[in-house]
PDB file with SEQRES, HELIX, SHEET and CRYST1 records, atoms N, CA, C and O in Angstrom:
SEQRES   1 A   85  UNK UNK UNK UNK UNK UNK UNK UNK UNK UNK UNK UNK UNK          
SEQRES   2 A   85  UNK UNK UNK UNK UNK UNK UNK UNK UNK UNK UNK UNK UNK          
SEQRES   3 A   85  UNK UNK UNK UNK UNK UNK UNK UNK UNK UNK UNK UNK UNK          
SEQRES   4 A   85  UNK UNK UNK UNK UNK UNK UNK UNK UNK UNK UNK UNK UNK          
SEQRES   5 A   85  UNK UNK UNK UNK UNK UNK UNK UNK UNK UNK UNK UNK UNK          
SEQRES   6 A   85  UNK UNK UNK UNK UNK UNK UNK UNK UNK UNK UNK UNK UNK          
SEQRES   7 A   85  UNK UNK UNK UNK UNK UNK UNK                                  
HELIX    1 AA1 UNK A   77  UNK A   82  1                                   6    
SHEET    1 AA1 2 UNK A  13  UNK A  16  0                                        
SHEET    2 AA1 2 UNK A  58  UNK A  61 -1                                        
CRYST1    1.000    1.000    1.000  90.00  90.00  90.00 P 1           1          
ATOM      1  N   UNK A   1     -18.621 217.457 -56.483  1.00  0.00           N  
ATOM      2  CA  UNK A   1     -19.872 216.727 -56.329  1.00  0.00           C  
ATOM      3  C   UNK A   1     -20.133 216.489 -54.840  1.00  0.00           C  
ATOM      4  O   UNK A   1     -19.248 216.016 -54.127  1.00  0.00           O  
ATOM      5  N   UNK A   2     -21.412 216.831 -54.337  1.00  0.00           N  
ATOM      6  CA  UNK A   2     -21.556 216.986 -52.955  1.00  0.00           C  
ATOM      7  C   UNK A   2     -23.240 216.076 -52.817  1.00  0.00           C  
ATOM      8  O   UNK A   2     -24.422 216.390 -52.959  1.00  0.00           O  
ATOM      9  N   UNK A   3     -22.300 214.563 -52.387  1.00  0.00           N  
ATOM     10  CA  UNK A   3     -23.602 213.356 -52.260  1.00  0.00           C  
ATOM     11  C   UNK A   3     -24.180 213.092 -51.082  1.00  0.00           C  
ATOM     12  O   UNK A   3     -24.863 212.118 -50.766  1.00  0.00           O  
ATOM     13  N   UNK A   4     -23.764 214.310 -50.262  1.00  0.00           N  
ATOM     14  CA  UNK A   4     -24.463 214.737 -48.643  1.00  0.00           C  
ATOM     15  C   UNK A   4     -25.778 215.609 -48.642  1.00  0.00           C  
ATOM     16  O   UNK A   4     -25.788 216.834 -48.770  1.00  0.00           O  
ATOM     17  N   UNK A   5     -26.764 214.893 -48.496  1.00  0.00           N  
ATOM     18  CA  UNK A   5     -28.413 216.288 -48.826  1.00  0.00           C  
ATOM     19  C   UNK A   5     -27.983 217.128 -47.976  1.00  0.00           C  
ATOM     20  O   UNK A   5     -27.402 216.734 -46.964  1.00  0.00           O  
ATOM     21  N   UNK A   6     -28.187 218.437 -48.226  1.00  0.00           N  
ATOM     22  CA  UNK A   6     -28.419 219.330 -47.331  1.00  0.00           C  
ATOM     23  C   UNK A   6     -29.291 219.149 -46.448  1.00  0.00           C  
ATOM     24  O   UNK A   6     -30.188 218.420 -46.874  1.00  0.00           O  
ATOM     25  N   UNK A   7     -29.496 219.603 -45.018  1.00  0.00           N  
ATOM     26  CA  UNK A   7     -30.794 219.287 -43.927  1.00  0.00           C  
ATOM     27  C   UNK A   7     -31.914 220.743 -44.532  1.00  0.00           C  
ATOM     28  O   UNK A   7     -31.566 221.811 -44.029  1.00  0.00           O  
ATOM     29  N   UNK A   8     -33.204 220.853 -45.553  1.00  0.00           N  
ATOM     30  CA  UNK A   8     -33.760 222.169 -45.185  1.00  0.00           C  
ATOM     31  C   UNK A   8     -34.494 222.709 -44.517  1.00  0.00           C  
ATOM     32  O   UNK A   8     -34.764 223.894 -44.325  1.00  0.00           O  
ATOM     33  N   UNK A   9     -35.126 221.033 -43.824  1.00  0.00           N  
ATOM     34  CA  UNK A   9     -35.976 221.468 -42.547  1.00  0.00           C  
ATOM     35  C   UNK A   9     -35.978 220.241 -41.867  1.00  0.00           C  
ATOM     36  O   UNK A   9     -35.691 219.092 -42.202  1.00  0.00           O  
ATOM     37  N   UNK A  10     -36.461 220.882 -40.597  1.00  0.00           N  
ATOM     38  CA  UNK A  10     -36.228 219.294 -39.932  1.00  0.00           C  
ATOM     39  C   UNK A  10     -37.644 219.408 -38.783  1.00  0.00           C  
ATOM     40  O   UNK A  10     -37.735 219.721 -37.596  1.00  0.00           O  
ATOM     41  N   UNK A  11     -38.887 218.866 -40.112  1.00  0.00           N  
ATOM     42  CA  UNK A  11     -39.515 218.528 -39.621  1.00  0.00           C  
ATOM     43  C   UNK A  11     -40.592 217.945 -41.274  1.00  0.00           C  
ATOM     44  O   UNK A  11     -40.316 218.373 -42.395  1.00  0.00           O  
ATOM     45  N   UNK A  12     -41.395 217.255 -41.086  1.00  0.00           N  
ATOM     46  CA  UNK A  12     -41.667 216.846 -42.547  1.00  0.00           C  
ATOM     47  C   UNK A  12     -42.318 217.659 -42.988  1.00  0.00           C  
ATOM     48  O   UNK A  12     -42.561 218.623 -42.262  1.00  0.00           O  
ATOM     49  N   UNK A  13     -42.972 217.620 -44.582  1.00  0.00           N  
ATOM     50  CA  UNK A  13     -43.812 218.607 -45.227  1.00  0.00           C  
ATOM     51  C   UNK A  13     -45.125 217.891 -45.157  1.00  0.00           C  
ATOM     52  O   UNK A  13     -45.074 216.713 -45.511  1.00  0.00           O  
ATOM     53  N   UNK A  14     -46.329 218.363 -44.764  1.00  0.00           N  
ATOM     54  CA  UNK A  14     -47.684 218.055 -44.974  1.00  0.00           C  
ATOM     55  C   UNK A  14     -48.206 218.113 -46.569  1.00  0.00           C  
ATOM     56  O   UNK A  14     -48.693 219.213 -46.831  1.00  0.00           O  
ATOM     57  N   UNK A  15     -48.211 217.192 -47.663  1.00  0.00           N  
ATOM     58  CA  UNK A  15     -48.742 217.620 -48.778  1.00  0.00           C  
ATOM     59  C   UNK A  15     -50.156 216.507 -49.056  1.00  0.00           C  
ATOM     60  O   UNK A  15     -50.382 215.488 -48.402  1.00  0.00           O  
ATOM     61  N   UNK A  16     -50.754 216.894 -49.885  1.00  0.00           N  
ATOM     62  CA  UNK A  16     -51.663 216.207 -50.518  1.00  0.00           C  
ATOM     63  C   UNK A  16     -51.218 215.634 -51.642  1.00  0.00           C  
ATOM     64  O   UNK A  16     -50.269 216.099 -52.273  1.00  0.00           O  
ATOM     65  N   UNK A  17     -51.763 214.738 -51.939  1.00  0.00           N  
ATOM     66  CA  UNK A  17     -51.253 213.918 -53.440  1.00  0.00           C  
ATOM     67  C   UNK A  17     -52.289 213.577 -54.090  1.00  0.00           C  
ATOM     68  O   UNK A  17     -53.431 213.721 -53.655  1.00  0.00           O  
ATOM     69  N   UNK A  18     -51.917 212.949 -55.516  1.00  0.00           N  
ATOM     70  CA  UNK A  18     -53.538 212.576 -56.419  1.00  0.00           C  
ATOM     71  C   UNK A  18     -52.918 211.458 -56.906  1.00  0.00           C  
ATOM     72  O   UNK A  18     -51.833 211.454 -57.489  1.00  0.00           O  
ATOM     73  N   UNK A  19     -53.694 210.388 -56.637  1.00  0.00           N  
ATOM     74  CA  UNK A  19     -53.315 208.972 -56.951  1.00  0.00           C  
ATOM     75  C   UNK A  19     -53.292 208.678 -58.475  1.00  0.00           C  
ATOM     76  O   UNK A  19     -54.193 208.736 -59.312  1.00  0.00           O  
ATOM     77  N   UNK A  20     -52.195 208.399 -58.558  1.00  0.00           N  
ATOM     78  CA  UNK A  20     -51.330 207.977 -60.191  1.00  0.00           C  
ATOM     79  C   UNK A  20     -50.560 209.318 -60.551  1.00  0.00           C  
ATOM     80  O   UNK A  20     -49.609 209.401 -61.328  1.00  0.00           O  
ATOM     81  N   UNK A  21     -50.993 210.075 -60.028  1.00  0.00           N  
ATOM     82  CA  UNK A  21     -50.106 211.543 -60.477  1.00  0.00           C  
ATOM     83  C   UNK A  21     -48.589 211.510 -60.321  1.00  0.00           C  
ATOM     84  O   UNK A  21     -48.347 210.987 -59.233  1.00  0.00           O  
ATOM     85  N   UNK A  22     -47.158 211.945 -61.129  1.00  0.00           N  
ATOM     86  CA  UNK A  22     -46.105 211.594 -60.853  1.00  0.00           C  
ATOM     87  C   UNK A  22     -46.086 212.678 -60.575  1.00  0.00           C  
ATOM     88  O   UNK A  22     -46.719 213.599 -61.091  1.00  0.00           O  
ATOM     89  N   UNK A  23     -44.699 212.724 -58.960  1.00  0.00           N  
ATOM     90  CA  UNK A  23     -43.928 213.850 -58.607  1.00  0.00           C  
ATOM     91  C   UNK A  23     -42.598 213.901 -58.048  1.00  0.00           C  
ATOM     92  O   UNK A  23     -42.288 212.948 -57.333  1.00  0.00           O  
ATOM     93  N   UNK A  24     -41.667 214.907 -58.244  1.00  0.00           N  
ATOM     94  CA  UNK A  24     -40.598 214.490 -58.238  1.00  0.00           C  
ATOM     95  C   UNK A  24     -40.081 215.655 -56.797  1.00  0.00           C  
ATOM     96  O   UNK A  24     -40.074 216.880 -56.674  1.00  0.00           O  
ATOM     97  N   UNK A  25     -39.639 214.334 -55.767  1.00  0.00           N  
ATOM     98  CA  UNK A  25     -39.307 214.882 -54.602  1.00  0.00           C  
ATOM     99  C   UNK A  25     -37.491 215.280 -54.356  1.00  0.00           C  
ATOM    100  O   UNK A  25     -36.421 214.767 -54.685  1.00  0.00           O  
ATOM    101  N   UNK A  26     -37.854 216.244 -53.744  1.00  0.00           N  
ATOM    102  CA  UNK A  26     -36.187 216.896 -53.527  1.00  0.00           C  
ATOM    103  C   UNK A  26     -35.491 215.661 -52.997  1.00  0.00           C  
ATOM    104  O   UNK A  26     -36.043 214.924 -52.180  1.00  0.00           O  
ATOM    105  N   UNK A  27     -34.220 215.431 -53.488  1.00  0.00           N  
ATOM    106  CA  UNK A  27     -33.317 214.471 -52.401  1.00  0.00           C  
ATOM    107  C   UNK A  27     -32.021 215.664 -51.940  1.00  0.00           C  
ATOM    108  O   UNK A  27     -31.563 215.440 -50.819  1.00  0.00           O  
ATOM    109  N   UNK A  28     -31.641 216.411 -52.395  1.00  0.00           N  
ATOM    110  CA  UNK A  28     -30.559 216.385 -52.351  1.00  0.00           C  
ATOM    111  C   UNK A  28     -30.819 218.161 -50.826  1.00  0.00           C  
ATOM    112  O   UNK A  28     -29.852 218.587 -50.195  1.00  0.00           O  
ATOM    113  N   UNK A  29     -32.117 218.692 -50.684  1.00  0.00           N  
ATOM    114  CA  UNK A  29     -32.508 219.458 -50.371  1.00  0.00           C  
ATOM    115  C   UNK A  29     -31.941 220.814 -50.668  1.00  0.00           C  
ATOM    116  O   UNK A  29     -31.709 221.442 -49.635  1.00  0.00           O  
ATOM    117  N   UNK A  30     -31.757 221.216 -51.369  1.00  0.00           N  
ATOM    118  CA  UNK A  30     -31.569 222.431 -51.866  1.00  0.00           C  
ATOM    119  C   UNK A  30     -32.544 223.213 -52.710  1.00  0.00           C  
ATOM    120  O   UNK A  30     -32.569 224.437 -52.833  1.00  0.00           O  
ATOM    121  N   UNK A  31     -33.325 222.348 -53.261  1.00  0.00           N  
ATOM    122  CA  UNK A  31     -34.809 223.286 -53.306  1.00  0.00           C  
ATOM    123  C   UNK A  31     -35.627 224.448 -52.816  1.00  0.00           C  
ATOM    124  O   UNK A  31     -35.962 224.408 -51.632  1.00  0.00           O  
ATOM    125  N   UNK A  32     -35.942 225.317 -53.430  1.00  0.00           N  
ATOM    126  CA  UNK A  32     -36.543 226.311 -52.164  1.00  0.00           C  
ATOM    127  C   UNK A  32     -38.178 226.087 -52.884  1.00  0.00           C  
ATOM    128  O   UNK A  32     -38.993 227.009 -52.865  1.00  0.00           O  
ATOM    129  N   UNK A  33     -38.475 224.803 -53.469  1.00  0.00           N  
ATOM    130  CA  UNK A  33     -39.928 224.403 -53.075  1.00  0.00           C  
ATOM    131  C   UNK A  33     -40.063 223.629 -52.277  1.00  0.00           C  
ATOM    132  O   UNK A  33     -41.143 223.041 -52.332  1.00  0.00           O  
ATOM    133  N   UNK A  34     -39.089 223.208 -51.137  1.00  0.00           N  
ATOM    134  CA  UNK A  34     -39.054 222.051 -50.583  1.00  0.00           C  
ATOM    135  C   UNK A  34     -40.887 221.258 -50.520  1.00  0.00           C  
ATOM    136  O   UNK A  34     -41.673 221.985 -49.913  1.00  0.00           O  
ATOM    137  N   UNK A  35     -41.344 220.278 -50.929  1.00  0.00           N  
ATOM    138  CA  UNK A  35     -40.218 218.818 -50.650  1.00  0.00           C  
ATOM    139  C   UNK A  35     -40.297 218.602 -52.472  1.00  0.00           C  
ATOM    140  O   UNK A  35     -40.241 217.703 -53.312  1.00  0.00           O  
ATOM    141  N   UNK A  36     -40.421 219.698 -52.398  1.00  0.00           N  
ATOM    142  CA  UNK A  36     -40.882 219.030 -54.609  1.00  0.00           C  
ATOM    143  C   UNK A  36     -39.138 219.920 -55.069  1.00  0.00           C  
ATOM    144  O   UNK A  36     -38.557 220.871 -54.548  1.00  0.00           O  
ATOM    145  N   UNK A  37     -38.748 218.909 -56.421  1.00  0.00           N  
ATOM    146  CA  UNK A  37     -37.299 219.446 -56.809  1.00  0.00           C  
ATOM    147  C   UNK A  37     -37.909 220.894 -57.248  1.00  0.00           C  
ATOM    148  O   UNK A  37     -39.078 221.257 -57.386  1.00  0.00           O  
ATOM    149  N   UNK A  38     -36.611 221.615 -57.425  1.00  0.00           N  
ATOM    150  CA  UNK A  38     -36.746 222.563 -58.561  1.00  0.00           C  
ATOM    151  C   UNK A  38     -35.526 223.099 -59.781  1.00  0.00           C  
ATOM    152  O   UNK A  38     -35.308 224.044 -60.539  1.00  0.00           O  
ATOM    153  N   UNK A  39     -34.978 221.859 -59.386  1.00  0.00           N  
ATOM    154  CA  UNK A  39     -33.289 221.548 -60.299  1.00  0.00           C  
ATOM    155  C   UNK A  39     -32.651 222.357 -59.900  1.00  0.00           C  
ATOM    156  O   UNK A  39     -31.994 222.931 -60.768  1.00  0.00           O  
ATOM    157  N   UNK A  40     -32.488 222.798 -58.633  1.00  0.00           N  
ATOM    158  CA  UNK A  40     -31.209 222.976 -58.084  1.00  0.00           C  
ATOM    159  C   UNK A  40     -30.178 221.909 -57.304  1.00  0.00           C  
ATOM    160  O   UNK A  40     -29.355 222.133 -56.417  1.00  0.00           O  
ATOM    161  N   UNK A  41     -30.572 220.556 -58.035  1.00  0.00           N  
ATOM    162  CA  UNK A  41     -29.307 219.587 -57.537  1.00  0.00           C  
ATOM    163  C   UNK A  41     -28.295 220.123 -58.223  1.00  0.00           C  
ATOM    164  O   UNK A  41     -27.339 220.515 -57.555  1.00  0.00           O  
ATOM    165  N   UNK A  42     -28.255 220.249 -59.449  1.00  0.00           N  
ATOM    166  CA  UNK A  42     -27.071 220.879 -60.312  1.00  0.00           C  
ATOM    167  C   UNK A  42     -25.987 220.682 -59.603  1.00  0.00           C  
ATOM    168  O   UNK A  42     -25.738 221.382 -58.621  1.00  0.00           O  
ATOM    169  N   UNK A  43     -25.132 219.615 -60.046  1.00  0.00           N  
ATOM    170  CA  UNK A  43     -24.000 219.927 -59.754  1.00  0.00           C  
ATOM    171  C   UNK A  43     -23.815 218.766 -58.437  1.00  0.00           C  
ATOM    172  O   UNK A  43     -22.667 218.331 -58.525  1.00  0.00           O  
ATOM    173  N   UNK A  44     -24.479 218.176 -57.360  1.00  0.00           N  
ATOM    174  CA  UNK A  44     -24.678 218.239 -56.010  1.00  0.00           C  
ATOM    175  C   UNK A  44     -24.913 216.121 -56.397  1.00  0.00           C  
ATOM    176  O   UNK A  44     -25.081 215.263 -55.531  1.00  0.00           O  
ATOM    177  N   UNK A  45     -24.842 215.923 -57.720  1.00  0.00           N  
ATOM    178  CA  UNK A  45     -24.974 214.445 -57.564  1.00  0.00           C  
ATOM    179  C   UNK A  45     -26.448 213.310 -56.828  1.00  0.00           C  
ATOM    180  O   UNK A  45     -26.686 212.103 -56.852  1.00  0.00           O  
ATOM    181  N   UNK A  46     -26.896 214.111 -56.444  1.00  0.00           N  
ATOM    182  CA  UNK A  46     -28.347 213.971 -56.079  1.00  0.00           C  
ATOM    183  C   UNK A  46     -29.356 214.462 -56.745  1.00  0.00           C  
ATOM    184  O   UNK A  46     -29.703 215.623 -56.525  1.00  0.00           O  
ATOM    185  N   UNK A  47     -30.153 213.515 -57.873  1.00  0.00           N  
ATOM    186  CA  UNK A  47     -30.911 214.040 -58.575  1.00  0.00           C  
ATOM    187  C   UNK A  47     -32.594 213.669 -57.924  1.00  0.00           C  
ATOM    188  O   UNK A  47     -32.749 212.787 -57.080  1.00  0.00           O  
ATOM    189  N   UNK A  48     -33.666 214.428 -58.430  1.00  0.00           N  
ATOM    190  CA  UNK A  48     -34.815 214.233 -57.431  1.00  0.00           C  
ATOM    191  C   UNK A  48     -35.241 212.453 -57.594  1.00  0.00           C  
ATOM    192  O   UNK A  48     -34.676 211.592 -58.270  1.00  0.00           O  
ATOM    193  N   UNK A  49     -36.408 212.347 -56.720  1.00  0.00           N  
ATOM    194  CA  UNK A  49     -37.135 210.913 -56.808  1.00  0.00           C  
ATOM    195  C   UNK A  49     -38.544 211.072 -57.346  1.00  0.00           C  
ATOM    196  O   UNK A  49     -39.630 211.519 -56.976  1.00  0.00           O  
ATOM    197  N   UNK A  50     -38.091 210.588 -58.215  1.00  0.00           N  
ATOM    198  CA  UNK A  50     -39.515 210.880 -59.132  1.00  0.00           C  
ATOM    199  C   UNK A  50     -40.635 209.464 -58.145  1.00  0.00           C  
ATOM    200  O   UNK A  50     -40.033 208.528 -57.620  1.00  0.00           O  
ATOM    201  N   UNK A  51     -41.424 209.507 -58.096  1.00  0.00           N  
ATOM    202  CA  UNK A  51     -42.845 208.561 -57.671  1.00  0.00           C  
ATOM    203  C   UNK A  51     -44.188 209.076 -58.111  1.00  0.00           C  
ATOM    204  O   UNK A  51     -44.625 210.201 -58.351  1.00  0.00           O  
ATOM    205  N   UNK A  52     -44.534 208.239 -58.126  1.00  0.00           N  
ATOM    206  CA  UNK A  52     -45.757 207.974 -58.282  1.00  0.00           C  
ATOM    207  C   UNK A  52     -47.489 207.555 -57.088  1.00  0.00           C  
ATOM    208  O   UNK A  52     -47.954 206.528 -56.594  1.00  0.00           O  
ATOM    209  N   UNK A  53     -47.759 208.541 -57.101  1.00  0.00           N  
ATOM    210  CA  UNK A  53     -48.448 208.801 -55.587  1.00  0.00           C  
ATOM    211  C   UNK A  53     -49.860 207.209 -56.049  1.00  0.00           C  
ATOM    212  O   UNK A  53     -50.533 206.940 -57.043  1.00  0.00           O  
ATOM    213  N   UNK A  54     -49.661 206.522 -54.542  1.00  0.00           N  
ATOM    214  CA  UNK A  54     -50.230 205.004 -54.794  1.00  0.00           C  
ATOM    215  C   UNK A  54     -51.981 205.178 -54.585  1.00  0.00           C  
ATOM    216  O   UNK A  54     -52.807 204.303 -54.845  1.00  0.00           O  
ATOM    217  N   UNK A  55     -52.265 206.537 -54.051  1.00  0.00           N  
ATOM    218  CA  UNK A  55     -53.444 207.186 -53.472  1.00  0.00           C  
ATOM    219  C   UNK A  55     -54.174 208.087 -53.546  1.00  0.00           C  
ATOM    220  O   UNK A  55     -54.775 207.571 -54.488  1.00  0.00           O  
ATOM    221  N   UNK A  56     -54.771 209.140 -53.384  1.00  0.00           N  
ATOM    222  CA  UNK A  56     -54.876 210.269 -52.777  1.00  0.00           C  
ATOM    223  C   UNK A  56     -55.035 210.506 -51.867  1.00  0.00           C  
ATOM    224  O   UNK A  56     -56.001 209.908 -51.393  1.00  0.00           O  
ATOM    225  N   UNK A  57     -54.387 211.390 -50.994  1.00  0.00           N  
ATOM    226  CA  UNK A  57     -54.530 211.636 -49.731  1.00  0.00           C  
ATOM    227  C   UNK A  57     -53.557 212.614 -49.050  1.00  0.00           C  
ATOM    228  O   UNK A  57     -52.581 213.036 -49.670  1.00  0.00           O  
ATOM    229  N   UNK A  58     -53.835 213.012 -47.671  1.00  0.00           N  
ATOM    230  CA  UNK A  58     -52.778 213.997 -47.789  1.00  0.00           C  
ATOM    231  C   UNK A  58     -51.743 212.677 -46.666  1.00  0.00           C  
ATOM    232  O   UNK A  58     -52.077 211.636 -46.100  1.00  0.00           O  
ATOM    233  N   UNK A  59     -50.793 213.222 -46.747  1.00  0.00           N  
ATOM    234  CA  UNK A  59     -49.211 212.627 -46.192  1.00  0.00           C  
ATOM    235  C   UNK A  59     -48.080 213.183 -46.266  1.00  0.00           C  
ATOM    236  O   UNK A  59     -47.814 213.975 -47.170  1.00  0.00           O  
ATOM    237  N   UNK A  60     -47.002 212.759 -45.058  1.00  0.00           N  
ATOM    238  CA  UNK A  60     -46.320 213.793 -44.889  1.00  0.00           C  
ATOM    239  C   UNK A  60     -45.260 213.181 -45.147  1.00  0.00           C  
ATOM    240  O   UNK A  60     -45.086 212.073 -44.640  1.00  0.00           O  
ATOM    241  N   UNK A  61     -43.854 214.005 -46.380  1.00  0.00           N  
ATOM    242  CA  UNK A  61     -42.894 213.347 -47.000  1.00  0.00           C  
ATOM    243  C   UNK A  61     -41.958 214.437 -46.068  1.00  0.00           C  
ATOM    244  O   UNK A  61     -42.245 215.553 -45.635  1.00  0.00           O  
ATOM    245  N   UNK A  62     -40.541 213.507 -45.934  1.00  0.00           N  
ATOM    246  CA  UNK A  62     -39.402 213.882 -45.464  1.00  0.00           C  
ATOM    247  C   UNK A  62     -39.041 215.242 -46.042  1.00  0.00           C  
ATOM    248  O   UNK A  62     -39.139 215.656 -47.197  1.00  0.00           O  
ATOM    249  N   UNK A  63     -38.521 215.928 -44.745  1.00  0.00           N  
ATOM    250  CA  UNK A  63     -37.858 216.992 -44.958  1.00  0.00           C  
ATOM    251  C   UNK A  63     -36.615 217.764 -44.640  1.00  0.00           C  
ATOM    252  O   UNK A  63     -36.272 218.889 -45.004  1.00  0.00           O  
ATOM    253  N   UNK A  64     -35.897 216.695 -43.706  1.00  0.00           N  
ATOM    254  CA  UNK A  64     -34.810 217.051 -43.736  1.00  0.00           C  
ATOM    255  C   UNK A  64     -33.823 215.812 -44.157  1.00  0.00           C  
ATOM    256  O   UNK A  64     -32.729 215.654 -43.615  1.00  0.00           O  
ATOM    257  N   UNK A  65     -34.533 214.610 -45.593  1.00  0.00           N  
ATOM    258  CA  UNK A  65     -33.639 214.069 -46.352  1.00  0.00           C  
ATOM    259  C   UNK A  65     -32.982 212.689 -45.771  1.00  0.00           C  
ATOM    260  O   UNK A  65     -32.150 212.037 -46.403  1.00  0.00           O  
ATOM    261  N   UNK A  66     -33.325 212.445 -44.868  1.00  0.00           N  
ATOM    262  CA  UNK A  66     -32.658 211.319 -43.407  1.00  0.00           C  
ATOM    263  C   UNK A  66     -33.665 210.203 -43.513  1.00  0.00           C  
ATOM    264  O   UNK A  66     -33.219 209.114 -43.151  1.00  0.00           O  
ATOM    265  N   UNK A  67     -34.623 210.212 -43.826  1.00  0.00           N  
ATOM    266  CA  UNK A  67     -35.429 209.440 -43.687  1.00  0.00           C  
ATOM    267  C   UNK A  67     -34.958 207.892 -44.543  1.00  0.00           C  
ATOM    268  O   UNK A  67     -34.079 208.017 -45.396  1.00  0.00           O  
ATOM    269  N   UNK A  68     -35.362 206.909 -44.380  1.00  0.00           N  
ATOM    270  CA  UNK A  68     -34.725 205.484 -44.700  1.00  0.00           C  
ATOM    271  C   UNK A  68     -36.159 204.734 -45.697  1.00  0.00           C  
ATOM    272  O   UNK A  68     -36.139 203.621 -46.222  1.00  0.00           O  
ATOM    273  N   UNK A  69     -36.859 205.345 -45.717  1.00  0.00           N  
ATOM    274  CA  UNK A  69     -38.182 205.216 -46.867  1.00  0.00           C  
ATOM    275  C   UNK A  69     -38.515 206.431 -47.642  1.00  0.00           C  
ATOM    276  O   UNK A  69     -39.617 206.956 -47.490  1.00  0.00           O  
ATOM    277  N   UNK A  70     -37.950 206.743 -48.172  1.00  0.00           N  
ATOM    278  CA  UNK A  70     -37.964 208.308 -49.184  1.00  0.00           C  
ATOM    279  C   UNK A  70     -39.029 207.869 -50.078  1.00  0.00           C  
ATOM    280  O   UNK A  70     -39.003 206.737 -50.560  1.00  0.00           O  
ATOM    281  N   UNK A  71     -40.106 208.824 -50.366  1.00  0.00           N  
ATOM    282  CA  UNK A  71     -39.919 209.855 -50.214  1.00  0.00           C  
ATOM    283  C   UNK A  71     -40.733 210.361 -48.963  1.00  0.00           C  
ATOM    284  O   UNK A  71     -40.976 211.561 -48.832  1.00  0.00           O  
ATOM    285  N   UNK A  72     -41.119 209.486 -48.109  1.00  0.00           N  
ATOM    286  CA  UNK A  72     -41.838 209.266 -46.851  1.00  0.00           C  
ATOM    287  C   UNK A  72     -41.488 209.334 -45.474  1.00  0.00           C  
ATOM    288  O   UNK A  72     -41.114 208.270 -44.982  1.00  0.00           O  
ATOM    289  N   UNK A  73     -41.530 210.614 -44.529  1.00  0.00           N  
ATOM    290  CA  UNK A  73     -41.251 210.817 -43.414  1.00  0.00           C  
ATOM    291  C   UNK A  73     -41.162 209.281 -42.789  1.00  0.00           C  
ATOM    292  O   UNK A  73     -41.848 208.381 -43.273  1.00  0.00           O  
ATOM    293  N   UNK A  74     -40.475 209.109 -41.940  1.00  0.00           N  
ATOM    294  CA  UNK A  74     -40.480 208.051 -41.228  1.00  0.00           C  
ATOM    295  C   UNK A  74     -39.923 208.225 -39.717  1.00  0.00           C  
ATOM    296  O   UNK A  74     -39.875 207.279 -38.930  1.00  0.00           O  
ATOM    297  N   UNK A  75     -39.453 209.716 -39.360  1.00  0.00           N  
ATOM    298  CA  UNK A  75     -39.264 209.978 -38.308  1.00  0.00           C  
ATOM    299  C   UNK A  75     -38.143 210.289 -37.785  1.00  0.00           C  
ATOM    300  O   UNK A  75     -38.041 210.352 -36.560  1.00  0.00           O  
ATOM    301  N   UNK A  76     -37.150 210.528 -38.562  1.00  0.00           N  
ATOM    302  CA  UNK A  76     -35.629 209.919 -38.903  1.00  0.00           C  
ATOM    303  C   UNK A  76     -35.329 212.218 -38.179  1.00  0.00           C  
ATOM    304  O   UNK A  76     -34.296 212.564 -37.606  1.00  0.00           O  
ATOM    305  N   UNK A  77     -36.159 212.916 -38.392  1.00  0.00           N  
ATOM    306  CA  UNK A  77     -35.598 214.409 -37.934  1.00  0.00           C  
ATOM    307  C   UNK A  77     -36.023 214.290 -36.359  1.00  0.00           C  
ATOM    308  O   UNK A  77     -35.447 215.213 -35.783  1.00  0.00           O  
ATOM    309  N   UNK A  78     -36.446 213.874 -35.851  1.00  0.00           N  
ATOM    310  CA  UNK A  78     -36.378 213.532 -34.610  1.00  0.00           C  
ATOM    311  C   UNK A  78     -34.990 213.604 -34.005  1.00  0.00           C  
ATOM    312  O   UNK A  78     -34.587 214.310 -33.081  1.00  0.00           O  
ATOM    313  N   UNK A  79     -34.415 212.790 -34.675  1.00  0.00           N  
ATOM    314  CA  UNK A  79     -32.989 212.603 -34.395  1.00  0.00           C  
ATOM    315  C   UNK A  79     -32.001 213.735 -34.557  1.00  0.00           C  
ATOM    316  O   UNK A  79     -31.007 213.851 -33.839  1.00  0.00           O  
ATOM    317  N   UNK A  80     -32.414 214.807 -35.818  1.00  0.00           N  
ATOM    318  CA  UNK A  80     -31.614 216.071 -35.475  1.00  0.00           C  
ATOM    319  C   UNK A  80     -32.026 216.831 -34.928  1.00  0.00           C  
ATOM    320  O   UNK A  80     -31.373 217.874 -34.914  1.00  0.00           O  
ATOM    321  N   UNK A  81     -33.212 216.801 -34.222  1.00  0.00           N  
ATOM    322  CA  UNK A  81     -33.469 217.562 -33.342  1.00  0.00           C  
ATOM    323  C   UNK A  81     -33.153 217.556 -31.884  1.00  0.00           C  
ATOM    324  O   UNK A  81     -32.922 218.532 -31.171  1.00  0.00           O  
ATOM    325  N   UNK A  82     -33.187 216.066 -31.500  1.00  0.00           N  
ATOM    326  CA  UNK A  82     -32.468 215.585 -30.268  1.00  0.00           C  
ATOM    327  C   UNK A  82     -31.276 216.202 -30.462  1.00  0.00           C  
ATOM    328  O   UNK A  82     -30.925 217.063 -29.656  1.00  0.00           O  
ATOM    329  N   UNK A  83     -30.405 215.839 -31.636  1.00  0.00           N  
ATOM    330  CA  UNK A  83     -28.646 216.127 -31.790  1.00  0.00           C  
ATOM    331  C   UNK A  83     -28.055 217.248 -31.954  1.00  0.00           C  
ATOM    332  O   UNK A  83     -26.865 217.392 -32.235  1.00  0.00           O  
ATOM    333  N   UNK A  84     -29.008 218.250 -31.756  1.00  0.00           N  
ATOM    334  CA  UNK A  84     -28.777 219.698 -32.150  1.00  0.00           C  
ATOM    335  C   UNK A  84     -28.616 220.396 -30.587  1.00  0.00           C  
ATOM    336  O   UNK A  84     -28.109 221.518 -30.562  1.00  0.00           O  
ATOM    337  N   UNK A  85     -28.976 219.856 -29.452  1.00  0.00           N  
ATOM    338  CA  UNK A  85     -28.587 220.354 -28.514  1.00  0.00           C  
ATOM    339  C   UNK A  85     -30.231 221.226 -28.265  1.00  0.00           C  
ATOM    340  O   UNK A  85     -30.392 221.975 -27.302  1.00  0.00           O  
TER     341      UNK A  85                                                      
END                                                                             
């Protein structure tokens, strides 16, 4: 069981949303729809975050998993980008 997200990008995803619509965002990043699951946590102990969009509008959700308000960029890949040299 591997409760470390993978990083799959490190910069956020631009999506649109439809207010009341549920969607279920990657946590564990191993998705290759990133930022939406596609049940490849399997196995990885990180299952997606389901929410419920409060709006419509477009907004940009985390993408490399770091972020400290999921499912909501907050700025947090900044930091692997600084740390990556």
């Amino acid at each position: 069981m591997d409760a470390e997200p993978k990083i799959p990008m490190k910069s956020p995803c631009k999506v649109g949303l439809i207010e009341d619509k549920r969607y279920a965002w990657c946590k564990c990043g191993r998705s290759s729809r990133q930022p939406w699951c596609d049940r490849s946590h399997a196995g990885s102990g990180l299952g997606p975050m389901v929410f419920r969009a409060r709006r419509t509008a477009d907004t940009k959700l985390c993408g490399c998993k770091k972020t400290k308000h999921p499912p909501y960029c907050d700025g947090s890949h900044r930091d692997i980008l600084n740390s990556s040299g």
